[in-house]
TIDRENPA-714575 format. One line per 4 residues: their letters; for each residue x, y, z of N, C-alpha, C. Coordinates in nm, 4 decimals. Example, Ala and Ser with C-alpha at 12.3 -4.5 7.8 and 13.67 -1.06 7.14 Angstrom:
AS> 1.3190:-0.5690:0.7800:1.2300:-0.4500:0.7800:1.3200:-0.3300:0.7800  1.2850:-0.2250:0.7080:1.3670:-0.1060:0.7140:1.2900:0.0030:0.7870
This chain:
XXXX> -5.5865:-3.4840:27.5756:-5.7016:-3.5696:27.5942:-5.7148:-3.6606:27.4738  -5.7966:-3.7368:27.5122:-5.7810:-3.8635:27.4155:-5.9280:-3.8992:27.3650  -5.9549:-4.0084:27.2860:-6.1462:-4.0190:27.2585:-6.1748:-4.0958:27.3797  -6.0878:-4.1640:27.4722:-6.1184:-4.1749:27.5953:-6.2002:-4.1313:27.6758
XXXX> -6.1067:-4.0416:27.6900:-6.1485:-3.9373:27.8209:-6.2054:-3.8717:27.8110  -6.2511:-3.8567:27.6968:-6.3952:-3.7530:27.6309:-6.5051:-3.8576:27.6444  -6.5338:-3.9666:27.5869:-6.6406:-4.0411:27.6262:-6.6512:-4.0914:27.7354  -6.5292:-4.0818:27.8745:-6.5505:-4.1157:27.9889:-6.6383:-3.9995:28.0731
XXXX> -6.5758:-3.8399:27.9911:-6.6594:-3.6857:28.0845:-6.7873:-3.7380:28.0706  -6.8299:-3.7564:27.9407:-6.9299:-3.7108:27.8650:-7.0658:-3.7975:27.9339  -7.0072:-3.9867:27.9528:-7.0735:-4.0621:27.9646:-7.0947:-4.1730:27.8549  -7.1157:-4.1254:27.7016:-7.1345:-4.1993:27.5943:-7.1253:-4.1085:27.4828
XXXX> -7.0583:-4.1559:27.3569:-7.0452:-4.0814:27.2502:-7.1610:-4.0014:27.2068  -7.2647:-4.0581:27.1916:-7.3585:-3.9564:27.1775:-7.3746:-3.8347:27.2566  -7.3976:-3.8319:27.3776:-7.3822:-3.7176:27.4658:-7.2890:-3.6439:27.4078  -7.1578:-3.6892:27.4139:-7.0727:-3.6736:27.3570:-7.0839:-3.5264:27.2001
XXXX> -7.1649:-3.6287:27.1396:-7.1362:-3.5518:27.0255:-7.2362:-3.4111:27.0348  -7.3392:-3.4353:27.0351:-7.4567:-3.3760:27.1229:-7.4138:-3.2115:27.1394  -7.3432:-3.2807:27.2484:-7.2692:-3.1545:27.3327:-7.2040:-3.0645:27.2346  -7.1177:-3.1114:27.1121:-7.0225:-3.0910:27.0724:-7.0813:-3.0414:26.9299
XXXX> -7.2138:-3.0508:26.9114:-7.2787:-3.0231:26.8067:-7.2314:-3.1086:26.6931  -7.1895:-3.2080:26.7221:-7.1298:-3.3213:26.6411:-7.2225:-3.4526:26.5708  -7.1757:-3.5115:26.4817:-7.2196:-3.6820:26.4719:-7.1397:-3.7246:26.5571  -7.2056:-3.8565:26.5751:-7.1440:-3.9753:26.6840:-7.0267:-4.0178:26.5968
XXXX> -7.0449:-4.0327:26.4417:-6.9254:-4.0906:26.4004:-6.8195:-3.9878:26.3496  -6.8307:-3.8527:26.3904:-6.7557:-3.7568:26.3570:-6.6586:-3.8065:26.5043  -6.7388:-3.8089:26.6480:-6.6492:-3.8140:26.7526:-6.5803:-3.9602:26.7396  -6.6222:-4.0628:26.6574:-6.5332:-4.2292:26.6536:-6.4198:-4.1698:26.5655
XXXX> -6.4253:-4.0780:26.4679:-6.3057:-4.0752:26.4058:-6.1710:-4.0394:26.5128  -6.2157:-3.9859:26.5918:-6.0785:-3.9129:26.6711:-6.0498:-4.0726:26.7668  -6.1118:-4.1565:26.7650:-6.0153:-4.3018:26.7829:-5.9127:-4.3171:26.6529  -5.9324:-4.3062:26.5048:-5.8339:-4.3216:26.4696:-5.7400:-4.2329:26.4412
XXXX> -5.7800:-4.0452:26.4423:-5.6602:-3.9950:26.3819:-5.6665:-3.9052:26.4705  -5.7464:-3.8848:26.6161:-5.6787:-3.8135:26.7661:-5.7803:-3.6867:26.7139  -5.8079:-3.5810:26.8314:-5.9180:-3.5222:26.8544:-5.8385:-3.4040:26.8002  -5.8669:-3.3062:26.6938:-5.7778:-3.1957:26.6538:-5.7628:-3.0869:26.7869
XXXX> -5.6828:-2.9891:26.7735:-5.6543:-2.9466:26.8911:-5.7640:-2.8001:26.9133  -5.7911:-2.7479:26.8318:-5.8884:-2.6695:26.7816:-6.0153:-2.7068:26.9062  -6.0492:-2.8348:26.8759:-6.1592:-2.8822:26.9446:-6.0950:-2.9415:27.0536  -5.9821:-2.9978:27.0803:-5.9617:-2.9741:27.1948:-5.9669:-2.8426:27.3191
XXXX> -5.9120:-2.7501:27.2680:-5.9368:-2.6319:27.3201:-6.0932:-2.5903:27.3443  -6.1921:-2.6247:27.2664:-6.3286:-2.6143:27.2746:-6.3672:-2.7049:27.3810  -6.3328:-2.7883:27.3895:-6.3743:-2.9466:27.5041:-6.3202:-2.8534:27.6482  -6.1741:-2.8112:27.6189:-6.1345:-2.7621:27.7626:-6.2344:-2.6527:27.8211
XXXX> -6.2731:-2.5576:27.7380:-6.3387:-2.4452:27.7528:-6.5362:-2.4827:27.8265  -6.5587:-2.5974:27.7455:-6.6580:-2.6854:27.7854:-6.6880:-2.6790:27.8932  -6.5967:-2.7787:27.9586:-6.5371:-2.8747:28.0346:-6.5367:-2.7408:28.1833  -6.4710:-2.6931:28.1981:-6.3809:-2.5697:28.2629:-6.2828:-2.6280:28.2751
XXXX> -6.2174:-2.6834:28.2187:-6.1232:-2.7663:28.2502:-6.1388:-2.9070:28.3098  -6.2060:-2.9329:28.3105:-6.2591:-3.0906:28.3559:-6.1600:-3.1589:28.2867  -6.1595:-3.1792:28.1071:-6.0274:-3.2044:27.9979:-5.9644:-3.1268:27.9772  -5.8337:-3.1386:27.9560:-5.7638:-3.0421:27.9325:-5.6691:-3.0925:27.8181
XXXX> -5.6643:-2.9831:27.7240:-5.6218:-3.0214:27.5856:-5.4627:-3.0617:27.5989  -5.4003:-3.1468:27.4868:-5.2812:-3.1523:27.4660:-5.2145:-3.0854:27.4771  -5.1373:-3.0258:27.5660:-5.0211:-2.8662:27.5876:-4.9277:-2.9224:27.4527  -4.9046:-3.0321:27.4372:-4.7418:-3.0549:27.3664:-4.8289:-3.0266:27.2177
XXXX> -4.9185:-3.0521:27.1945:-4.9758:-3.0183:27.0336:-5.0038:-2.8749:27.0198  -5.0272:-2.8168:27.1870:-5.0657:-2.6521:27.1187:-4.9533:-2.5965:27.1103  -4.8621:-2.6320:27.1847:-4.7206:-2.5645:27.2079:-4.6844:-2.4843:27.0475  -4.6907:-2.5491:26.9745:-4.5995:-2.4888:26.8344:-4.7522:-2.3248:26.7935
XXXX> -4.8550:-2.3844:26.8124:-4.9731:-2.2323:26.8097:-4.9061:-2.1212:26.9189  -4.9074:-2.1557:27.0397:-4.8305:-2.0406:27.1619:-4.7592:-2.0053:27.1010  -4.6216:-2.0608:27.1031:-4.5092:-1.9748:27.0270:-4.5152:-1.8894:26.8726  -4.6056:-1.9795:26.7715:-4.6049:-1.8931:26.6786:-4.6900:-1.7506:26.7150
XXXX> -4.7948:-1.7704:26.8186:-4.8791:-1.6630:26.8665:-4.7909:-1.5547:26.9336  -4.7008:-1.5829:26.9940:-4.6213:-1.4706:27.1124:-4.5343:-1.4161:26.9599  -4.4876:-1.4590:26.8939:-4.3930:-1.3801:26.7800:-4.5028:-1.3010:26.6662  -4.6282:-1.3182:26.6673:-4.6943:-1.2208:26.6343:-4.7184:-1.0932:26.7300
């Protein structure tokens, strides 16, 4: 997911942040350096999946998780 498609669920960044227990300009930063995946996973969980987080960014957490 992208800061897109989070302010498209949401309606408007504020809601947005709101939701997310956030500032509005905490959620503009993830226009420039992308929504960490951490909180992506929180958005999915949100959401019920409505967003669904980056698989290719969690991928390297799964695998280090299954070798624990």
């Amino acid at each position: 997911m992208d800061f897109e498609d989070v302010v498209r669920y949401f309606g408007r960044v504020q809601t947005a942040a709101t939701a997310l227990n956030l500032t509005r300009a905490g959620v503009y930063l993830w226009k420039q350096r992308g929504i960490p995946i951490a909180t992506q996973c929180q958005i999915e969980i949100m959401t019920g999946g409505g967003l669904k987080a980056d698989r290719e960014k969690l991928m390297p957490f799964l695998r280090k998780a299954k070798r624990l």
